[in-house]
C-alpha positions as CSV (number, residue, x, y, z in Angstrom):
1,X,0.0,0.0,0.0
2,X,1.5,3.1,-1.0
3,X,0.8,6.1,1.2
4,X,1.1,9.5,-0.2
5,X,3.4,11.5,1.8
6,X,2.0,13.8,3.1
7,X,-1.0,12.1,4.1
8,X,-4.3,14.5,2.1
9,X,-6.5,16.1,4.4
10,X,-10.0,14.5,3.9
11,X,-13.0,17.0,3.7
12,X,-16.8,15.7,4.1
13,X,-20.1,18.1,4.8
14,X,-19.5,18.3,8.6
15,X,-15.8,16.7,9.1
16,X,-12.2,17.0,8.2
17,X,-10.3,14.2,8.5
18,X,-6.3,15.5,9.0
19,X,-3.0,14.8,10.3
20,X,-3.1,16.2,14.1
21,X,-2.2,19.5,15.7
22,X,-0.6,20.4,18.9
23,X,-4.3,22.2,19.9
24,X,-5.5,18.3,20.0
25,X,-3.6,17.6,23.3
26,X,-6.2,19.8,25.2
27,X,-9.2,18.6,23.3
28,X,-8.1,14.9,23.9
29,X,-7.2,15.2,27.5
30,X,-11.1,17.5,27.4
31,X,-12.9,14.0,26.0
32,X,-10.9,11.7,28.6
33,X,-12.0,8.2,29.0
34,X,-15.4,8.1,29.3
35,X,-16.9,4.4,30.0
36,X,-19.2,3.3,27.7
37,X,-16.8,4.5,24.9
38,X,-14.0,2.0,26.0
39,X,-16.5,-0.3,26.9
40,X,-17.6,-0.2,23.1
41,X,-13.6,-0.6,22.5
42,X,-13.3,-3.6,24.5
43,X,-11.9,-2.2,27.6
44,X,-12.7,-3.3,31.0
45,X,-14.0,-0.3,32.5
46,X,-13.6,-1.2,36.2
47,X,-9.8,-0.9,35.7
48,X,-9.7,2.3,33.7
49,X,-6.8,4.7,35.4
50,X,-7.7,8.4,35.4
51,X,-6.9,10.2,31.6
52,X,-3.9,12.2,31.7
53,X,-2.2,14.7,29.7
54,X,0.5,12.3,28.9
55,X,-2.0,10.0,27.6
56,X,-3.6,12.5,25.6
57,X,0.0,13.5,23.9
58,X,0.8,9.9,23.7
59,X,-2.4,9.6,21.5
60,X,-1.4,12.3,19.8
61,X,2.0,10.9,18.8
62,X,0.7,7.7,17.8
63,X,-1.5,8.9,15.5
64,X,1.2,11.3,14.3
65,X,3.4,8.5,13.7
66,X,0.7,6.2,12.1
67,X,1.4,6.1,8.1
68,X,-2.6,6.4,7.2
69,X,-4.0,7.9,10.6
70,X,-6.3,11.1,11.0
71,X,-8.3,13.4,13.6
72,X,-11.4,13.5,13.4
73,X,-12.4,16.9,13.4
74,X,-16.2,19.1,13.7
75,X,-15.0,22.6,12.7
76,X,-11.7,22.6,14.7
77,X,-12.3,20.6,17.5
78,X,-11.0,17.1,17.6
79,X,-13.2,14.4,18.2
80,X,-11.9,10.8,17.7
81,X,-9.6,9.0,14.8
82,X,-9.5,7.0,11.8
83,X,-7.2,4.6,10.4
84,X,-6.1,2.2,8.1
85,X,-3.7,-0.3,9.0
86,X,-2.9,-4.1,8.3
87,X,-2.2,-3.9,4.9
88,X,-1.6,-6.6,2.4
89,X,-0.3,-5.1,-0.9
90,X,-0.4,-8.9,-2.5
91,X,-4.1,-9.2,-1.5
92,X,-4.6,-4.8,-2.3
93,X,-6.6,-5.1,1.6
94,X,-6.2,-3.5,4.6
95,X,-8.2,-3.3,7.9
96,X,-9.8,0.3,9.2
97,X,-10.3,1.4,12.6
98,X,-12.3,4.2,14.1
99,X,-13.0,5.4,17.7
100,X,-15.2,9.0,18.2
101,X,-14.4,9.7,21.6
102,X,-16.2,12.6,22.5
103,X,-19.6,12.1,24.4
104,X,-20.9,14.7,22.9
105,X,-20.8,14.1,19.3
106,X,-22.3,10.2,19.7
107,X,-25.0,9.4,17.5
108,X,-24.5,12.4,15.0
109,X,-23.4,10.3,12.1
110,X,-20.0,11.2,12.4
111,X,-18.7,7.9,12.4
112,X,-20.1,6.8,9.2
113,X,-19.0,9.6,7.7
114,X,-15.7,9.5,8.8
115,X,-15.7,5.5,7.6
116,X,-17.2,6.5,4.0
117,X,-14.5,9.2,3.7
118,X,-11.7,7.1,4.8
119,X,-12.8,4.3,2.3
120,X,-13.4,6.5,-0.4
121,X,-9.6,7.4,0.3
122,X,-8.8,3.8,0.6
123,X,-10.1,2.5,-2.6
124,X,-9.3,5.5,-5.0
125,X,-6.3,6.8,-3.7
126,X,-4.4,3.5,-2.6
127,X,-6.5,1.4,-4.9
128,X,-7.5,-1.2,-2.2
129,X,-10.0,-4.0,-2.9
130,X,-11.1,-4.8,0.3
131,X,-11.7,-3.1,3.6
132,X,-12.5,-5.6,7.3
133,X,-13.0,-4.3,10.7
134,X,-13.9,-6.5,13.6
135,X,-16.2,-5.3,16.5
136,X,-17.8,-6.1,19.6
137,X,-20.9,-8.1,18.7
138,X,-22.6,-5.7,21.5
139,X,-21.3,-2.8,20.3
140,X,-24.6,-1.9,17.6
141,X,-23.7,1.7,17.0
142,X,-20.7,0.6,15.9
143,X,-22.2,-2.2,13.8
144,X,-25.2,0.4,11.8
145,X,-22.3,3.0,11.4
146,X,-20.3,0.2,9.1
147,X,-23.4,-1.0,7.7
148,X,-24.3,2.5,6.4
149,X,-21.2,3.1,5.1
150,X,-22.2,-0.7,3.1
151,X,-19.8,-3.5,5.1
152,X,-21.5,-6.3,5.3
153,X,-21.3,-8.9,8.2
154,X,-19.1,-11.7,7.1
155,X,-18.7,-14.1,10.3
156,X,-18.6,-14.2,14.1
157,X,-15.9,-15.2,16.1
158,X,-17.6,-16.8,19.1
159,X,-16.4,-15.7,22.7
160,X,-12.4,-13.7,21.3
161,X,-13.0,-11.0,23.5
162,X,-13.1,-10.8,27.1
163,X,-14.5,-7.6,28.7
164,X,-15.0,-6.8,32.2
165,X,-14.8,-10.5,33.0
166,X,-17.5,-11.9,30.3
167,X,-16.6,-13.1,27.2
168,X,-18.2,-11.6,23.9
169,X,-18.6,-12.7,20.2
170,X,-16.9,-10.2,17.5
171,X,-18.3,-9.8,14.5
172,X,-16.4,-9.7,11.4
173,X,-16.9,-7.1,8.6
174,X,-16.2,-6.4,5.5
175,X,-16.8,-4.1,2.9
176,X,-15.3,-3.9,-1.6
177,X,-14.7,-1.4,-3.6
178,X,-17.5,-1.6,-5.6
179,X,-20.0,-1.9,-2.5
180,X,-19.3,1.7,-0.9
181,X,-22.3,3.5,-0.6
């Protein structure tokens, strides 16, 4: 997968996807770690340490040093990240990622749009085939938001992910370049 360098800045109606900006420390450390949000992620909430600024430049940093990694952005203010990683140039695939992080701007749409945007990206610009996420079978925001976008459900992977002591089913995604709505 060959990533233009720079990585483009990715404009929709409402969001610009781009590299980050030292102003995204604050706004990170603002959204913290709220618990239904990791939850959705996997984590085990009970054992979430208190969000700290170091965290939020770590985040930061790894998303600056990530080769196809953006902000998520409304206006100015950052709100979460999108990725593409995994890639397999013999197989022209890679896996996405997404996480919107502030409470705030749930349930907007702002994840499916950042998803068709990315994808968009992903299949003109470095001329993928195929697109797969994996997600909490419990996590249905998550689940409509790809769906939208036009990944279809492919398989579950009974009891891989253990969260908060239970184990939960992921489902398996995917989406080609000819199905993005």
């Amino acid at each position: 997968m060959r990533v233009p360098d720079p990585l483009p800045m990715l404009r929709t109606r409402r969001l610009t996807l781009r590299r980050p900006a030292p102003r995204d420390v604050a706004a990170r450390f603002r959204m913290g770690r709220d618990p239904e949000i990791y939850r959705m992620f996997g984590a085990d909430v009970a054992s979430l340490a208190p969000f700290t600024m170091e965290n939020a430049e770590a985040w930061i940093a790894r998303i600056d040093e990530h080769p196809c990694a953006w902000v998520i952005a409304v206006e100015e203010d950052a709100i979460g990240e999108v990725r593409i990683d995994s890639p397999v140039d013999a197989d022209a695939r890679a896996s996405l990622a997404i996480g919107i992080l502030d409470r705030n701007r749930i349930d907007a749409g702002y994840g499916a749009e950042a998803i068709r945007a990315a994808a968009a990206f992903a299949f003109d610009t470095l001329q993928l085939h195929r697109l797969s996420v994996r997600v909490l079978a419990f996590n249905a925001r998550a689940i409509r938001a790809y769906e939208k976008v036009g990944f279809r459900r492919e398989g579950v992977e009974r009891q891989s992910a253990r969260v908060g002591g239970e184990w939960h089913d992921d489902v398996m995604m995917g989406l080609l370049a000819d199905e993005l709505r």
